[in-house]
Phi, psi and omega in degrees: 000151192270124198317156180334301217269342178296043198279127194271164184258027148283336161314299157287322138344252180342306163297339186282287179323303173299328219278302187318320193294321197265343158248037181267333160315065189322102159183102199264183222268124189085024222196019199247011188304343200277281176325320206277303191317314100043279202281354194242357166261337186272317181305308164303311181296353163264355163118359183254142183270121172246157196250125152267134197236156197277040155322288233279311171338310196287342189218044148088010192244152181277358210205145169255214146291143188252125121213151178228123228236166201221080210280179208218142177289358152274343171088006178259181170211162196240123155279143179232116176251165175181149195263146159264014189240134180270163154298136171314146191261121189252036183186143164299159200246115149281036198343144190200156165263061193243125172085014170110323179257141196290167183188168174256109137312351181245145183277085156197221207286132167277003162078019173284352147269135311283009192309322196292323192279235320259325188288295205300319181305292192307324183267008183297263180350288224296299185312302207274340172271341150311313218271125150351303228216115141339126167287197191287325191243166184269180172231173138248146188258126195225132186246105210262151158247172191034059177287328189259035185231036128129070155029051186294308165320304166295334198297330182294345203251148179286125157314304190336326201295320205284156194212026141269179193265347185180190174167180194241142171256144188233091167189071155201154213263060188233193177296162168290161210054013166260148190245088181320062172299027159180123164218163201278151156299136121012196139161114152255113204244118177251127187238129180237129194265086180294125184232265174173118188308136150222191161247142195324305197262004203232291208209078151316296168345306186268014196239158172226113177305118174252355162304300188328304175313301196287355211257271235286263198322354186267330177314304162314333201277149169308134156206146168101214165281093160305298173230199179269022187222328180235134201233148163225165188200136158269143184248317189231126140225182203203128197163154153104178163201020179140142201309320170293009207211112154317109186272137186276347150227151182226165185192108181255138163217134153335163161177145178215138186207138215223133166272336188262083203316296191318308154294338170308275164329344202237335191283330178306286162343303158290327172302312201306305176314333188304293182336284175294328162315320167264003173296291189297320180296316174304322186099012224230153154271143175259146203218098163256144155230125195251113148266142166260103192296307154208204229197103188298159174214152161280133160278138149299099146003314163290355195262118174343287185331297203285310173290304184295358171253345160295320167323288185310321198298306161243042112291014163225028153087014161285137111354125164248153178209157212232108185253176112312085166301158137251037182245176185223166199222210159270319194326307190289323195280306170256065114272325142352263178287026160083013157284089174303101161202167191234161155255178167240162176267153176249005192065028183249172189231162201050037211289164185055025194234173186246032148244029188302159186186133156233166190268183202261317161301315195268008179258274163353316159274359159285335189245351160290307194306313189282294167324302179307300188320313200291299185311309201281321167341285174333324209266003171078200187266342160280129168252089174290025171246005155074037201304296193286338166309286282222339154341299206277359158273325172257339148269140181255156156282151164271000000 
């Protein structure tokens, strides 16, 4: 295999061309057939087979998981993920390059969450299914849907399937060389508040207000940064049906998220409680539902996974740095269920807002990056340049 940095510019061409075809694609979350289809006429056609598992059956989505495997003349393998589904789109995606960075000529998201891993996975395929020679390690590829509505793709898919020893999710929206080592649970608290209709301006009297109810529980509630680890938001509320009319229902929904399960537990708790307190205070009934979206999880100092990406990180001239998120990934979801993975940052900015962007470097150091994992995989565990003693010196945490 051809060093990491070694990109021929047919290469980056082909990618540049996948990356534009895949996000020219409409596929917003439970919606993604079209790409998946996409990622499974371009993958047979280099000659590899994918396997589809009947998620989207399970939440209401058209697609399952896509993976497709790359054997390695060792028989170990490496996972590589990346989601195929975007936040709705409030423009069609022109892709265009300007000034180093892809960006939608129409004013909304260019989908580079997750299109940039998605593309890089696909010329990953593309090389390595091409190449004389088997790599040392195999790799598999797995293309997930509906990630960004509570990692609904992963929460469906079996780890078992999977035959590496670990493997990278390419889904967080910071420079290339941060190694997301640690992110928080989740908690989505949807609340609908009943009171009891009149008319405003006749009989007020008879009527109980659940906007009122609700605004004194929102009042109540943990909001903002709690700590440096825990953070809560309201986000939607909702209600009424006209300025003359006591409105009988409100409907709010929520969120709290934490590195720490204890403060997780304890911040939840206080939301809920606000909540039925001012229900209850109110006159109103309360109707709650709490999901746990995901589940925090620590990278260990030790785990073969962490070292090898730092190894990959600077062969290809990054910096590294070990950040904290407060976003959730796939990642969390199969470390969850016992799959040693970490996420990566990917170089893109903005995600979800409708100045999204990536640089042209950095859809290109995604497929370096990826390329380097496969090699330091390959090369085991040893570093005869004495690279992993020197971690704790030469990387900072975030």
């Amino acid at each position: 295999m051809a060093p990491a940095d070694g990109l021929a510019e047919s290469e980056l061409e082909g990618l540049r061309r996948t990356f534009v075809s895949l996000c020219s694609l409409a596929s917003p979350t439970r919606h993604e057939r079209a790409c998946a289809d996409w990622i499974v006429r371009t993958l047979t056609g280099f000659g590899l087979s994918v396997e589809e598992d009947d998620a989207g059956a399970a939440f209401g989505g058209d697609t399952g998981n896509l993976l497709a495997r790359i054997p390695g003349a060792s028989g170990d393998s490496l996972l590589l993920c990346g989601h195929m589904d975007t936040v709705p789109l409030a423009a069609p995606v022109r892709p265009i390059l300007r000034g180093g960075f892809w960006q939608n000529e129409n004013d909304g998201i260019l989908g580079a969450d997750n299109k940039v891993a998605v593309a890089a996975m696909i010329e990953i395929a593309r090389r390595l299914a091409a190449a004389a020679e088997p790599p040392v390690v195999g790799v598999e590829l797995l293309f997930t849907p509906s990630e960004e509505d509570g990692l609904l793709g992963a929460c469906e898919f079996d780890p078992q399937r999977l035959r590496s020893d670990y493997g990278y999710v390419f889904d967080h929206a910071t420079p290339m060389g941060e190694i997301v080592t640690a992110a928080p649970s989740y908690m989505r608290i949807d609340a609908e508040i009943t009171g009891r209709a009149a008319h405003a301006g006749v009989a007020p009297e008879r009527g109980v207000s659940a906007i009122l109810a609700a605004v004194r529980g929102v009042a109540a509630m943990p909001n903002g940064r709690l700590d440096p680890g825990t953070t809560a938001n309201v986000g939607v509320i909702e209600g009424g049906s006209a300025a003359n009319v006591v409105p009988e229902r409100c409907r709010l929904q929520a969120e709290v998220r934490s590195l720490d399960p204890e403060r997780f537990g304890a911040v939840v708790t206080a939301a809920t409680d606000a909540l039925q307190q001012a229900a209850d205070g109110g006159g109103c009934d309360l109707k709650l539902e709490l999901q746990q979206m995901f589940t925090a999880y620590r990278v260990d100092a030790g785990e073969p996974l962490l070292r090898t990406a730092k190894r990959a990180l600077r062969a290809i001239g990054c910096d590294v740095s070990e950040i904290t998120s407060g976003g959730g990934s796939d990642a969390a979801e199969l470390r969850r269920r016992g799959f040693p993975c970490t996420n990566l940052a990917n170089g893109t900015e903005r995600a979800h807002q409708l100045d999204e962007r990536v640089s042209d470097r950095a859809l290109a150091d995604n497929l370096r990056l990826m390329l380097a994992l496969i090699d330091q995989a390959g090369a085991g565990e040893t570093d005869h340049d004495g690279t992993d003693q020197a971690d704790a010196s030469a990387d900072h945490a975030g």
